[in-house]
C-alpha positions as CSV (number, residue, x, y, z in Angstrom):
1,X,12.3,-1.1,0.7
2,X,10.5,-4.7,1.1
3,X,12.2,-6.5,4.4
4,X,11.5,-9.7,2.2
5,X,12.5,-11.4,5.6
6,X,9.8,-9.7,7.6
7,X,6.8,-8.5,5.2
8,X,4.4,-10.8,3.6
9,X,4.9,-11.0,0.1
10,X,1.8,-11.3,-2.6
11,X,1.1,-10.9,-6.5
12,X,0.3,-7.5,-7.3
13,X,-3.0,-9.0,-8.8
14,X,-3.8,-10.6,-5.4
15,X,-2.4,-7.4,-3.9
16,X,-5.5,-5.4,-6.2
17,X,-8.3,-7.7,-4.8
18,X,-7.3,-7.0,-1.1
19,X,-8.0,-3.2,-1.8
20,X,-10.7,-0.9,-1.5
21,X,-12.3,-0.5,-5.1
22,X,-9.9,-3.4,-6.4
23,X,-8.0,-1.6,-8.8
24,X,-7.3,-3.3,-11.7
25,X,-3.9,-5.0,-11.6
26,X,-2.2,-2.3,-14.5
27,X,-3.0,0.6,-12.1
28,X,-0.1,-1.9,-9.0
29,X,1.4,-1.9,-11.9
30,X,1.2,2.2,-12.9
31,X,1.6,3.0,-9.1
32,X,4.9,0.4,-8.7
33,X,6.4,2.2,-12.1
34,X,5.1,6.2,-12.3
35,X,4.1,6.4,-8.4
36,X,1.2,8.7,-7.3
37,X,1.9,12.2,-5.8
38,X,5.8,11.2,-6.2
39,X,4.8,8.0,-3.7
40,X,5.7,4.6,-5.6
41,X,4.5,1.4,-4.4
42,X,7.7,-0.7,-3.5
43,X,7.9,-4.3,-5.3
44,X,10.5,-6.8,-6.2
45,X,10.6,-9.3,-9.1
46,X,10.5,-12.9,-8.3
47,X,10.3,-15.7,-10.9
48,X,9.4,-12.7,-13.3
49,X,6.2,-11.8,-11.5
50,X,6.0,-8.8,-9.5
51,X,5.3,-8.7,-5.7
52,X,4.5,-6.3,-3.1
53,X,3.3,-6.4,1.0
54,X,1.5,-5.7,3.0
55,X,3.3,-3.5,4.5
56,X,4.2,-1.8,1.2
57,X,0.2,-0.9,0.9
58,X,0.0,0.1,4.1
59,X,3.3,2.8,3.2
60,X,2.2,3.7,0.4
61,X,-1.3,4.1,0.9
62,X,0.0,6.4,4.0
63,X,2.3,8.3,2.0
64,X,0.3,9.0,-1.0
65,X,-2.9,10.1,1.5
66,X,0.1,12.1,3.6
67,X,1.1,14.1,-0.4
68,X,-2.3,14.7,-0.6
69,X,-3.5,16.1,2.6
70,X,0.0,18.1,3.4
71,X,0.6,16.0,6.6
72,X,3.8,13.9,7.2
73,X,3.7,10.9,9.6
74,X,6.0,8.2,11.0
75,X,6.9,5.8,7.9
76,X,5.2,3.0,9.5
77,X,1.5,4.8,10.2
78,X,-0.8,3.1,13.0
79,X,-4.0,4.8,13.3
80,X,-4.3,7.7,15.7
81,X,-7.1,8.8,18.2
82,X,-8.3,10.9,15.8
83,X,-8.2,8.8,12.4
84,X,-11.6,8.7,11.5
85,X,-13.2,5.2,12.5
86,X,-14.2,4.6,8.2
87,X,-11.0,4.7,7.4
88,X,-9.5,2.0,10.2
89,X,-12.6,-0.2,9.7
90,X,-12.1,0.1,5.6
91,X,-8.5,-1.3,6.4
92,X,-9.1,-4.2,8.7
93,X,-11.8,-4.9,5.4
94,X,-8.7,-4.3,3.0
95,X,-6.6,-7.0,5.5
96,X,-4.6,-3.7,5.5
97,X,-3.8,-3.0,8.9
């Protein structure tokens, strides 16, 4: 759930562009409605536009690549000793981490 006292809160649009591949804004919108691997990307509804964090990304993207790969972590991920250094370097690029 969004701490909307304590996470940053963005467009889903401006939420696509921070992401690696900038996913078109219907696929926030897919992932915050379907879900991926049974993982849906948390938003709320303000002024009728939707919203997510960045902490949201950072759970979801940690969540979905945890359904995939068969491992379960903390729900608030940091990167370990042995994340691979592409993937820590790909989310400072995101603004991710």
């Amino acid at each position: 759930m969004i701490d909307m006292d304590r996470e940053t809160l963005m467009p889903l649009a401006a939420a696509a562009r921070r992401l690696p591949g900038r996913p078109h804004v219907s696929t926030m919108h897919r992932w915050r409605q379907r879900g991926i691997r049974g993982v849906q990307l948390e938003a709320v509804l303000v002024g009728g536009v939707w919203h997510t964090s960045r902490e949201a990304l950072r759970r979801f993207i940690a969540a979905t690549t945890a359904a995939a790969t068969g491992r379960h972590g903390p729900s608030d991920p940091r990167p370990t000793p042995s994340t691979p250094r592409h993937v820590t370097d790909e989310l400072d690029r995101a603004g991710i981490r």
